[in-house]
C-alpha positions as YAML, in Angstrom:
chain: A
units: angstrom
residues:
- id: 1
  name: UNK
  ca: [-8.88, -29.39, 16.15]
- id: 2
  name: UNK
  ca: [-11.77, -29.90, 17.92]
- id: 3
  name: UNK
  ca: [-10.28, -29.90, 21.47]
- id: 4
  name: UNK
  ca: [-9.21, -26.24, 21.01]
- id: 5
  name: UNK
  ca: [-11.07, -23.59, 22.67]
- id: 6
  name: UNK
  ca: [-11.88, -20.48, 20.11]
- id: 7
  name: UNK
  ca: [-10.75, -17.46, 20.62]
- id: 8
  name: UNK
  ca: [-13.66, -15.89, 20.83]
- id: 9
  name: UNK
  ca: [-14.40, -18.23, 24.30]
- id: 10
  name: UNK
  ca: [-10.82, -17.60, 25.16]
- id: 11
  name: UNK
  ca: [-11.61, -14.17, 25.31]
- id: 12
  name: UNK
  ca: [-14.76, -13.92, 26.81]
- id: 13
  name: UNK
  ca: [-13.63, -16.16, 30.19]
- id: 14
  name: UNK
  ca: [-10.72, -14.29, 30.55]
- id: 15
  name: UNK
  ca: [-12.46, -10.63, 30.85]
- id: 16
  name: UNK
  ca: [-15.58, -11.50, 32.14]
- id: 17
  name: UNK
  ca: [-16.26, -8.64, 35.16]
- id: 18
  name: UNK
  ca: [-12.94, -6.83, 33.78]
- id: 19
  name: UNK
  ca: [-13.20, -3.05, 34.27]
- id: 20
  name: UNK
  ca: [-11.05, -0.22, 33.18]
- id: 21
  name: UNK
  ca: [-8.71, 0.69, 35.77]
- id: 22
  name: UNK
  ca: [-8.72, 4.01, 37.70]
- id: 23
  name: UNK
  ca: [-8.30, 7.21, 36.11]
- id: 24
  name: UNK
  ca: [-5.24, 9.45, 37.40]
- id: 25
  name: UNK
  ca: [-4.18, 13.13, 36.36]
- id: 26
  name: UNK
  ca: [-0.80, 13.09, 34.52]
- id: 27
  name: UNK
  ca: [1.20, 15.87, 32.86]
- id: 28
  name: UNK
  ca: [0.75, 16.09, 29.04]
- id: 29
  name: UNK
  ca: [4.90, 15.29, 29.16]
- id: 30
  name: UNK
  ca: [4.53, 11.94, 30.81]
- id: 31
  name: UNK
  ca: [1.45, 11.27, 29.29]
- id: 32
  name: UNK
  ca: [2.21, 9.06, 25.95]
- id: 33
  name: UNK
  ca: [0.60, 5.64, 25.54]
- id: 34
  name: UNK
  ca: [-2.01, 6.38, 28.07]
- id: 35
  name: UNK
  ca: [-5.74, 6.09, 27.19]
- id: 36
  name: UNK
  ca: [-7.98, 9.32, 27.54]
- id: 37
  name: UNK
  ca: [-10.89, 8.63, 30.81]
- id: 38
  name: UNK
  ca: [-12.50, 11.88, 29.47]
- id: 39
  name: UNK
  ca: [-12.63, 14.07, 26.39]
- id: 40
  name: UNK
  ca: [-9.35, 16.02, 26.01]
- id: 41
  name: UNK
  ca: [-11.43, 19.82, 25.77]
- id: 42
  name: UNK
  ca: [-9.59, 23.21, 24.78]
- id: 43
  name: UNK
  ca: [-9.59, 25.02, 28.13]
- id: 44
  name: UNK
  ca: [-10.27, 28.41, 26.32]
- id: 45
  name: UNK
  ca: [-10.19, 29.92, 22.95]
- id: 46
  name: UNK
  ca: [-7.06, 28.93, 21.16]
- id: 47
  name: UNK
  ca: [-5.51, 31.39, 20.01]
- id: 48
  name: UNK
  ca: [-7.27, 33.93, 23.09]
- id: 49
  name: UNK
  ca: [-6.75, 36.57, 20.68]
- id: 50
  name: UNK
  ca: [-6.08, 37.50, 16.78]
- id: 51
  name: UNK
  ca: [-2.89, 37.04, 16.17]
- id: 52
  name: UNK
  ca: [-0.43, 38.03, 13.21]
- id: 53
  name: UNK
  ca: [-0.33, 35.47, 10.25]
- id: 54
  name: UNK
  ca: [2.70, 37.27, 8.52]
- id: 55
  name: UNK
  ca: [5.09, 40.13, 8.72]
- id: 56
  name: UNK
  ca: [3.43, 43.56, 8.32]
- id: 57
  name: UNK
  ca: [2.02, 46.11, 9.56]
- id: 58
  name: UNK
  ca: [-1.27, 45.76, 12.00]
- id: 59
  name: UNK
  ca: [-4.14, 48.10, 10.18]
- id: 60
  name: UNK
  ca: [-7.67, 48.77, 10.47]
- id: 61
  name: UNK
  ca: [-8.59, 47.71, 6.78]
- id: 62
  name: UNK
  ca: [-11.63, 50.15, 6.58]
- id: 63
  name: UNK
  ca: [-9.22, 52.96, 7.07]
- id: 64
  name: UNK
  ca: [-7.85, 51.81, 4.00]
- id: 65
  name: UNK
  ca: [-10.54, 52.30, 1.37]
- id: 66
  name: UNK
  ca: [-9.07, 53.74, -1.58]
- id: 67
  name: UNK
  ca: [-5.74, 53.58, -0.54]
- id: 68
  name: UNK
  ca: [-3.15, 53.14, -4.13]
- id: 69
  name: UNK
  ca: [-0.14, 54.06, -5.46]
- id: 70
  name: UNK
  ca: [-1.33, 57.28, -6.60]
- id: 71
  name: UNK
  ca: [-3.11, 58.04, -3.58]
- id: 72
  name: UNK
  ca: [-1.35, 56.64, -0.36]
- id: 73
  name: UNK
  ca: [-3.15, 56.70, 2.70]
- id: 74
  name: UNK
  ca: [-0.96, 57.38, 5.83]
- id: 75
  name: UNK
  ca: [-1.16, 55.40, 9.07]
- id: 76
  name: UNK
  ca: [-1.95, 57.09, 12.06]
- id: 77
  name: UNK
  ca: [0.05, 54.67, 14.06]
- id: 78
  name: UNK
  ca: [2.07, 52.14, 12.38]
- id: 79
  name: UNK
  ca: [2.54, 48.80, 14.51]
- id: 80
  name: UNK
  ca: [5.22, 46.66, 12.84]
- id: 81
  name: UNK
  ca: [3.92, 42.72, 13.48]
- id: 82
  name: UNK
  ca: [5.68, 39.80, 13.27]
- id: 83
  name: UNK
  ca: [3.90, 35.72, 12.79]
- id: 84
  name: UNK
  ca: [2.21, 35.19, 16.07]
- id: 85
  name: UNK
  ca: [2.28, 38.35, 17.43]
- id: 86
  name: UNK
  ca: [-0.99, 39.41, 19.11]
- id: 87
  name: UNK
  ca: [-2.96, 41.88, 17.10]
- id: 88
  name: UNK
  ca: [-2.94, 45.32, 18.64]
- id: 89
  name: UNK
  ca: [-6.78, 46.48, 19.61]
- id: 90
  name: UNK
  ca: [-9.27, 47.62, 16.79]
- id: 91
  name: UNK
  ca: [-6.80, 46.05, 14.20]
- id: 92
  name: UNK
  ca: [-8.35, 43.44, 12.07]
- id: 93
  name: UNK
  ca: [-5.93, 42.98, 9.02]
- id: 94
  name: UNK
  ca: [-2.03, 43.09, 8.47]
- id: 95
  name: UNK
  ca: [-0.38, 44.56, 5.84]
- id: 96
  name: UNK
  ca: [2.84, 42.90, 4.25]
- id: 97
  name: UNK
  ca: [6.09, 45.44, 3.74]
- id: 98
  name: UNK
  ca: [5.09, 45.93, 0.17]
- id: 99
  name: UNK
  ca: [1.63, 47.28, 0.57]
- id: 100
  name: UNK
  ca: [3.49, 50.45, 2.67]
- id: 101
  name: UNK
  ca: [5.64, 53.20, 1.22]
- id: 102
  name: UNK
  ca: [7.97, 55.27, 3.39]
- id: 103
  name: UNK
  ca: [6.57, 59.13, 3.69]
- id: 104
  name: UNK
  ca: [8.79, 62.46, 5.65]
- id: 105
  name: UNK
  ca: [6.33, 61.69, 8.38]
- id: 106
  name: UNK
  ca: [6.14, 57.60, 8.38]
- id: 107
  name: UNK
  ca: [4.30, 55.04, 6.47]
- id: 108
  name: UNK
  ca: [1.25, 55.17, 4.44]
- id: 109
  name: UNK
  ca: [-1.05, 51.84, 2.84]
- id: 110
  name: UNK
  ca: [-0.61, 51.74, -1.46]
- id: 111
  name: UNK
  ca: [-2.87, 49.41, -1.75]
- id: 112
  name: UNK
  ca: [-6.09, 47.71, 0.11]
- id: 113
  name: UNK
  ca: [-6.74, 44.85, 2.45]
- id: 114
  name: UNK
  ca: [-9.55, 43.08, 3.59]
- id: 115
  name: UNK
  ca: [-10.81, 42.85, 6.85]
- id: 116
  name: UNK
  ca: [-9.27, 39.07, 8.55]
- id: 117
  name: UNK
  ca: [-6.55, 39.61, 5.82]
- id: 118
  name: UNK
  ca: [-3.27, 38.19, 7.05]
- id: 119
  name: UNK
  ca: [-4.63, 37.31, 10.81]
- id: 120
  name: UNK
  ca: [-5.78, 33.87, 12.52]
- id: 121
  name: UNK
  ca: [-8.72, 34.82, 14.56]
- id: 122
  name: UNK
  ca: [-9.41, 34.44, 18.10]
- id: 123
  name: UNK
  ca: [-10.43, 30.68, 18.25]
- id: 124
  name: UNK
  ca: [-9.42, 29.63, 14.97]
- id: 125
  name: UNK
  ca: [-7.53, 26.55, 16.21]
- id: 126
  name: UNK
  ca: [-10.61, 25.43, 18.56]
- id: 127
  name: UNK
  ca: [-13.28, 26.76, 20.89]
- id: 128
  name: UNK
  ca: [-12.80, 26.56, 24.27]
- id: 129
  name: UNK
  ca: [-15.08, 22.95, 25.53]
- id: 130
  name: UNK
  ca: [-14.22, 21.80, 21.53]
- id: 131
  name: UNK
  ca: [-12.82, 17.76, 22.19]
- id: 132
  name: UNK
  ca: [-9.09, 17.42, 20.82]
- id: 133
  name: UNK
  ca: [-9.44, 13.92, 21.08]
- id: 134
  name: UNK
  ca: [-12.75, 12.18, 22.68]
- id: 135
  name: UNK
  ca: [-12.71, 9.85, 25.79]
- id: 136
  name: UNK
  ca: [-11.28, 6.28, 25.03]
- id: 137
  name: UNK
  ca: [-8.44, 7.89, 22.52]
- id: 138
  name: UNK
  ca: [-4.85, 6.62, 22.87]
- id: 139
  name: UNK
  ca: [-2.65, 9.17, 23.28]
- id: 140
  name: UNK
  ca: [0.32, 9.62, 21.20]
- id: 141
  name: UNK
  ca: [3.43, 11.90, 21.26]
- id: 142
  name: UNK
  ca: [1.96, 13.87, 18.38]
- id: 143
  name: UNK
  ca: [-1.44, 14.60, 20.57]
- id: 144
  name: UNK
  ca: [0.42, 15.34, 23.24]
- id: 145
  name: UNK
  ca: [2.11, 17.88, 21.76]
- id: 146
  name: UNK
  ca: [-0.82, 19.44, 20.17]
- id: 147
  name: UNK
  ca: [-2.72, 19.70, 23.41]
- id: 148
  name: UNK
  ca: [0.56, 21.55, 24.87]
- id: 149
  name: UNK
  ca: [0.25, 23.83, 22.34]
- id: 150
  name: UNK
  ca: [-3.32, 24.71, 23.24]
- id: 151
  name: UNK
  ca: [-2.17, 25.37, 26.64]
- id: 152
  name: UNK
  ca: [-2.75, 22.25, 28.33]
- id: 153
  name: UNK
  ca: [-0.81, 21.22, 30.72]
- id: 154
  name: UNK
  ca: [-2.48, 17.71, 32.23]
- id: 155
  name: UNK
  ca: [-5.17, 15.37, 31.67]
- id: 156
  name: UNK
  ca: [-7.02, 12.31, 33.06]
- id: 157
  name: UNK
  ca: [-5.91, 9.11, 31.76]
- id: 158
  name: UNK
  ca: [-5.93, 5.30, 32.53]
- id: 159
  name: UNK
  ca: [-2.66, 3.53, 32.03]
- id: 160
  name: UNK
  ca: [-2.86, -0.11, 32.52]
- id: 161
  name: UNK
  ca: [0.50, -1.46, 34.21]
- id: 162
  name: UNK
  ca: [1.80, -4.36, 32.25]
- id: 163
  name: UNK
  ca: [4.78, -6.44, 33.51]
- id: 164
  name: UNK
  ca: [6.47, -7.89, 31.26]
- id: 165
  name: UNK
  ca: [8.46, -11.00, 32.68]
- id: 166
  name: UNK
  ca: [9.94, -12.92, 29.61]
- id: 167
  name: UNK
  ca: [13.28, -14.15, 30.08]
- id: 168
  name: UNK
  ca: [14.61, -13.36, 26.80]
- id: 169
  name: UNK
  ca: [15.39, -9.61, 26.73]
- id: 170
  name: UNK
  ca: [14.68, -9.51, 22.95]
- id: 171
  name: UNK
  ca: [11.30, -11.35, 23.07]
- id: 172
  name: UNK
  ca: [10.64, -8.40, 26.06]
- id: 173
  name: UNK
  ca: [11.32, -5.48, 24.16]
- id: 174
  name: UNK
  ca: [9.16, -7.14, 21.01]
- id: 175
  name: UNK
  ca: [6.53, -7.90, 23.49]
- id: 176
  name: UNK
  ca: [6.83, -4.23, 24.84]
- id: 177
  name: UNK
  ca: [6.94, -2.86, 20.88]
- id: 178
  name: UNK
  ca: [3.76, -4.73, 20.35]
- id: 179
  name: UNK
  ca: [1.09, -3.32, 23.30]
- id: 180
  name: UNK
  ca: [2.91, -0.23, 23.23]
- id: 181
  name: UNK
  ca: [3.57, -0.58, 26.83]
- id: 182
  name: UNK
  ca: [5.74, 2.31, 27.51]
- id: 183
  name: UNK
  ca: [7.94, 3.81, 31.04]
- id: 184
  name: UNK
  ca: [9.46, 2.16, 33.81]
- id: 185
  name: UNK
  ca: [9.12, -1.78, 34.28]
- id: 186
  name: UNK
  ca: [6.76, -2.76, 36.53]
- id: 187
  name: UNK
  ca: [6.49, -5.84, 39.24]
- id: 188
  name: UNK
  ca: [4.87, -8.71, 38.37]
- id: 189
  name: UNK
  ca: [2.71, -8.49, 41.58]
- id: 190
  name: UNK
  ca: [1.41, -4.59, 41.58]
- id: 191
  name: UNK
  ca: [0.87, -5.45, 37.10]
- id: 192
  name: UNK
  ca: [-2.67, -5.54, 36.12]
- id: 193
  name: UNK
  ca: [-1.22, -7.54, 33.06]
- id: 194
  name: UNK
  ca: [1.63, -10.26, 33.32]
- id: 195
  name: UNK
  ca: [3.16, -11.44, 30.16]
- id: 196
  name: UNK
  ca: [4.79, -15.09, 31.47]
- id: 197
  name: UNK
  ca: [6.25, -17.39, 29.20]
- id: 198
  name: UNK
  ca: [3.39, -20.55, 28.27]
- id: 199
  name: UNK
  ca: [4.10, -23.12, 31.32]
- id: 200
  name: UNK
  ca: [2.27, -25.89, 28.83]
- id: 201
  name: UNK
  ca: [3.39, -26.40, 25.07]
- id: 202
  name: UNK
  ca: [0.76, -28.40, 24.10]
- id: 203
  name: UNK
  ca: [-1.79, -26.51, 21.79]
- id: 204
  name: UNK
  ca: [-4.72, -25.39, 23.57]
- id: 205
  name: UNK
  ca: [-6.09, -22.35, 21.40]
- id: 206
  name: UNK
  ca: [-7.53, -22.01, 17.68]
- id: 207
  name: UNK
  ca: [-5.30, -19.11, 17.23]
- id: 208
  name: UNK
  ca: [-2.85, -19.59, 14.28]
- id: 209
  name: UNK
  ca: [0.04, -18.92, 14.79]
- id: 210
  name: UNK
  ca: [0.03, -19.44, 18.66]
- id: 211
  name: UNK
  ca: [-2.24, -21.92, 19.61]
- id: 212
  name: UNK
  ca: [-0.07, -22.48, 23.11]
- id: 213
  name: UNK
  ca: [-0.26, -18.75, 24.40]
- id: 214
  name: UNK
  ca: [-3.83, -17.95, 26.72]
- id: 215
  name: UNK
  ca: [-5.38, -15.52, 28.53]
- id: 216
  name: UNK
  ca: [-6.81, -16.20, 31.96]
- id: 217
  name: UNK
  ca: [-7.40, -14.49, 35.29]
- id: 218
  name: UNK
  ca: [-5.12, -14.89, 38.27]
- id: 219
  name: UNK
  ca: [-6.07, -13.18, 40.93]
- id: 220
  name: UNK
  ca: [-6.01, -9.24, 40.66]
- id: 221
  name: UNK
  ca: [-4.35, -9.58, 37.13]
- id: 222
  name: UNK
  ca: [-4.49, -10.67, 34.15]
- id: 223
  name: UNK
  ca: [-1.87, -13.59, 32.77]
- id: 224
  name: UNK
  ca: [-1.14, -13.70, 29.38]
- id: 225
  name: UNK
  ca: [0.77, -16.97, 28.45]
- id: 226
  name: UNK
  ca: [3.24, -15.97, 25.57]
- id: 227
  name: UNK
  ca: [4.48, -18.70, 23.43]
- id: 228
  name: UNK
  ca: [8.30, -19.09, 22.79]
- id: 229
  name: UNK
  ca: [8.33, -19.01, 19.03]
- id: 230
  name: UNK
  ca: [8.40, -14.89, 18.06]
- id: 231
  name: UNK
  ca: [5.55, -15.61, 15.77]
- id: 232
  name: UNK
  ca: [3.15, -17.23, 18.31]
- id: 233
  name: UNK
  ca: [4.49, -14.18, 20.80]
- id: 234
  name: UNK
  ca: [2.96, -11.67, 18.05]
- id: 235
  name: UNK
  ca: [-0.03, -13.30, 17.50]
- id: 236
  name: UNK
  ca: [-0.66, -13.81, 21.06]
- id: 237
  name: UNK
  ca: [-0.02, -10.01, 21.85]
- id: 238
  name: UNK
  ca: [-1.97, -8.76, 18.94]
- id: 239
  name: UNK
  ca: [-5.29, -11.38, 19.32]
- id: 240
  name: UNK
  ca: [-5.26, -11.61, 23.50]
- id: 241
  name: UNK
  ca: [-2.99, -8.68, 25.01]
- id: 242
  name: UNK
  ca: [-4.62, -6.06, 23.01]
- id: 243
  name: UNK
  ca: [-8.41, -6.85, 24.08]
- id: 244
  name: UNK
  ca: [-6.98, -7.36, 27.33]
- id: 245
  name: UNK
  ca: [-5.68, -3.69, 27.47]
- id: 246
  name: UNK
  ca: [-8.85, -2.64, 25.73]
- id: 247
  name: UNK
  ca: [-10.60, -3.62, 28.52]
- id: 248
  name: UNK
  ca: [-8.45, -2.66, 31.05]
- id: 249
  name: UNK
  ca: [-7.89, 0.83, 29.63]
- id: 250
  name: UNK
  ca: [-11.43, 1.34, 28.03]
- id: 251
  name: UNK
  ca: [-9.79, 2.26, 24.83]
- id: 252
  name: UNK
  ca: [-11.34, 2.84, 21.07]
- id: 253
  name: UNK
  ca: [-9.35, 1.44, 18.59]
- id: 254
  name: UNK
  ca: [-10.48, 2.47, 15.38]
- id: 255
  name: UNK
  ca: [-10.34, 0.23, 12.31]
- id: 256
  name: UNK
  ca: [-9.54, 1.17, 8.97]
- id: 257
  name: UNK
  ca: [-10.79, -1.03, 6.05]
- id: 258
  name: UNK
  ca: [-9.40, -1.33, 2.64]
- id: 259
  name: UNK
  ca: [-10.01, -3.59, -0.15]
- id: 260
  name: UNK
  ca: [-7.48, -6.50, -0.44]
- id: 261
  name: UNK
  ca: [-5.49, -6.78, -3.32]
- id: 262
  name: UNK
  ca: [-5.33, -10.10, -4.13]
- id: 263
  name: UNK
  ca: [-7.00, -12.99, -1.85]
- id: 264
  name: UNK
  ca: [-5.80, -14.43, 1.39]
- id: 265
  name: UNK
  ca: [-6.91, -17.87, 2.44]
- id: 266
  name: UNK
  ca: [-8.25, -19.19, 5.99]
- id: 267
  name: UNK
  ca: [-8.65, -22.51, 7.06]
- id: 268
  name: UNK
  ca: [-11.78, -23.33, 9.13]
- id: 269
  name: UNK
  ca: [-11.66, -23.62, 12.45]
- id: 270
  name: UNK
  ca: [-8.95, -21.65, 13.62]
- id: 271
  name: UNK
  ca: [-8.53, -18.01, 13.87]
- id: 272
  name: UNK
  ca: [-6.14, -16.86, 11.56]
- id: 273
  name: UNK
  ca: [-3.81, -13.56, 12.12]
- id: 274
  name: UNK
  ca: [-2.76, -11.70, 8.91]
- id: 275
  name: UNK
  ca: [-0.54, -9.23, 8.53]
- id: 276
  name: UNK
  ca: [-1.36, -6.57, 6.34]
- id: 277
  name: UNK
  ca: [0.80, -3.49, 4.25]
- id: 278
  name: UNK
  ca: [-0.75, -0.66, 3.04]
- id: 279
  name: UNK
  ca: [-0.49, -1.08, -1.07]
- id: 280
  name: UNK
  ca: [-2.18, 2.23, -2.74]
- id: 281
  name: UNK
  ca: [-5.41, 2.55, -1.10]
- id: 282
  name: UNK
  ca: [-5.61, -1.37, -0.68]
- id: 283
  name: UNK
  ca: [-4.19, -4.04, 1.52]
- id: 284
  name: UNK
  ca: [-1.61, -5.84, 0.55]
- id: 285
  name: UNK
  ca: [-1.85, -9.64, 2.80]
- id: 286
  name: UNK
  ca: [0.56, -11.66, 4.10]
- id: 287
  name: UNK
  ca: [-0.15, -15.51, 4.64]
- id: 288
  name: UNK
  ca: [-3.03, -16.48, 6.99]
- id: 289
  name: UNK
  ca: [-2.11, -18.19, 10.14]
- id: 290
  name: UNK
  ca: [1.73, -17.77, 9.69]
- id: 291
  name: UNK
  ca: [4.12, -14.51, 10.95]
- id: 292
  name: UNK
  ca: [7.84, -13.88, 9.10]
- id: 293
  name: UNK
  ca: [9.87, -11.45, 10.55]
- id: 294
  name: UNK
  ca: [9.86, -9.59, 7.13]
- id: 295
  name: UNK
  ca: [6.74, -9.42, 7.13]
- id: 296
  name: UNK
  ca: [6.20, -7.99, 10.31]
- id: 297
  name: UNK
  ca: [9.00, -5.34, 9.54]
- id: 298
  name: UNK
  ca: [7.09, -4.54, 6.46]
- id: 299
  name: UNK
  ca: [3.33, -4.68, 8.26]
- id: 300
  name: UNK
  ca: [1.45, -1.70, 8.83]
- id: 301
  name: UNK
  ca: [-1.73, -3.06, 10.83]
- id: 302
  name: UNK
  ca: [-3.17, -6.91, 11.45]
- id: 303
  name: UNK
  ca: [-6.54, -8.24, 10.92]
- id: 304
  name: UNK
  ca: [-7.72, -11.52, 12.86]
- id: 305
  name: UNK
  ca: [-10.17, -13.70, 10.16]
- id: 306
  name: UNK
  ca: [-12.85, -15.78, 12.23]
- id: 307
  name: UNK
  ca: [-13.12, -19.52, 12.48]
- id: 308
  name: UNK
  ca: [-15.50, -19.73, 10.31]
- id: 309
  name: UNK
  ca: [-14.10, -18.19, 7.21]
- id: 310
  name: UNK
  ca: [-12.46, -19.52, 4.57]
- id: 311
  name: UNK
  ca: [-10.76, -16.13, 3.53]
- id: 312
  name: UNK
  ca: [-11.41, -13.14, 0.94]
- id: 313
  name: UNK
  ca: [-11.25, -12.98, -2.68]
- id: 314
  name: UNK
  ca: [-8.90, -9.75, -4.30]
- id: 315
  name: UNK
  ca: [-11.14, -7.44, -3.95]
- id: 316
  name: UNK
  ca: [-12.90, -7.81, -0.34]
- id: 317
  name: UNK
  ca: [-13.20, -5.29, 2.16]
- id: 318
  name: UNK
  ca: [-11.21, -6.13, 5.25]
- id: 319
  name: UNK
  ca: [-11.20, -3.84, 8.51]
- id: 320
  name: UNK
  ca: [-7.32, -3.99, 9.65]
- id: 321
  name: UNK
  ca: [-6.09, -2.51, 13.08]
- id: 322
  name: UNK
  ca: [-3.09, -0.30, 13.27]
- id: 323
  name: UNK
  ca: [0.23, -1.85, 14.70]
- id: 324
  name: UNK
  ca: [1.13, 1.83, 15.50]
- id: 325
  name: UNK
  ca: [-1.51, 3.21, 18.21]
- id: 326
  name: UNK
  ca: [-0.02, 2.77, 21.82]
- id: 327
  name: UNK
  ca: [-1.45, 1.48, 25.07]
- id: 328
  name: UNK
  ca: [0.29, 2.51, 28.58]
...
């Protein structure tokens, strides 16, 4: 046990004088799995204008006071408005079809409405310079989308290119699942990360499970040694290939913690991976140190327990990292 170099040391070596890579502009459409180099900002005023939250009629609800049943008030000019329609000029309200009654000469308002009634102001959705998403963020389809839909069309990311040359097709795609790594393959000699099956089978890191993968510097790129057991390959993606595109990428990945519900054990010495599942507004762990392929169906984020711990009671608060955010 004693001959195995901590993770923690593993680490360090490995991304010692490791910057983020260069920032490019990309189109919001390609732009999935890449990490933000600057604050995603609302170019202007989303929506640039009130616009119609309903069906109606547009109205200036001040014109309206003391409009009923009894006493209908006519309107001058009656603009019909649909959801999303801009709101015509000195309108501030819309009217739904059963605040109107026909009259010989057109419509007229039976009842009132408040000013901002029925309407989504200019800016409602954001301000233009208001951050979407802050520098560091990975982006994700949904983001992407929702930045489209504030009318931008680009941004500056950093995508890390990862090549990943496993043999086995299956342990690829897994490896690929795990970092998030998404688009075209890339060569193992223009990569900033190579995933290469581990040359050396003899244990060399207090990782549990995968004590034969490592991280090291080669050149221009980083190597990450992947063992050939699927369980070691998870561990060693989730406890070295994510740092490694942290630092590459310059990304924030948020942790969420939860309470455990019952208590997962750690043998000293070794740091131990645990899966974990999201049970009520707890986490539900799997075994220290060991990876089932149920229970990385089932998993919704991983934790890595130190060397030095011995595990948490039921109970303890434990900060787990989502197996959902994407790198690029």
């Amino acid at each position: 046990m004693s001959s195995l170099v901590p993770l923690d040391d593993c680490l360090a070596q490995a991304l010692a004088g490791v910057t983020p890579v260069a920032p490019e502009r990309v189109a919001l459409a390609v732009a999935r799995g890449g990490v933000l180099a600057e604050d995603l900002e609302f170019a202007q005023d989303t929506p640039p204008m009130a616009e119609a939250l309903r069906a109606g009629y547009a109205v200036t609800a001040l014109d309206l006071i003391g409009a009923s049943a009894t006493l209908p008030i006519p309107l001058a000019v009656a603009v019909p408005v649909l959801p999303g329609d801009p709101m015509p000029p000195g309108t501030d309200a819309v009217l739904p079809p059963d605040g109107v009654e026909e009259m010989p000469l057109g419509v007229a308002a039976i009842r009132l409405i408040a000013p901002g009634e029925g309407i989504r102001r200019a800016g409602h959705d954001g301000r233009a310079g208001v951050a979407l998403a802050p520098m560091g963020t990975i982006l994700s389809e949904r983001l992407c989308r929702v930045a489209e839909l504030a009318g931008l069309s680009d941004c500056r990311l950093r995508r890390a290119r990862v090549a990943v040359d496993l043999p086995d097709p299956v342990q690829a795609g897994l490896a690929r699942a795990l970092l998030g790594v998404v688009g075209d393959p890339v060569a193992p000699d223009a990569a900033d990360m190579v995933l290469r099956p581990s040359a050396d089978h003899g244990p060399r890191l207090a990782l549990a499970p995968g004590d034969t993968a490592w991280l090291a510097r080669e050149g221009a790129a980083l190597v990450l040694s992947v063992p050939r057991r699927f369980d070691g390959l998870v561990a060693a993606c989730l406890a070295l290939g994510l740092p490694a595109l942290g630092a590459l990428t310059g990304t924030i990945r948020a942790p969420e913690t939860r309470a455990l519900t019952r208590k997962v054990t750690s043998g000293l010495g070794l740091s131990d991976l645990v899966l974990l599942r999201r049970s009520g507004e707890g986490w539900g762990p799997g075994p220290a140190g060991s990876v089932t392929l149920a229970g990385l169906a089932a998993a919704d984020a991983f934790a890595i327990l130190p060397p030095g711990s011995e595990g948490l009671p039921a109970g303890g608060m434990l900060e787990g990292m989502s197996l959902s955010m994407s790198f690029g």
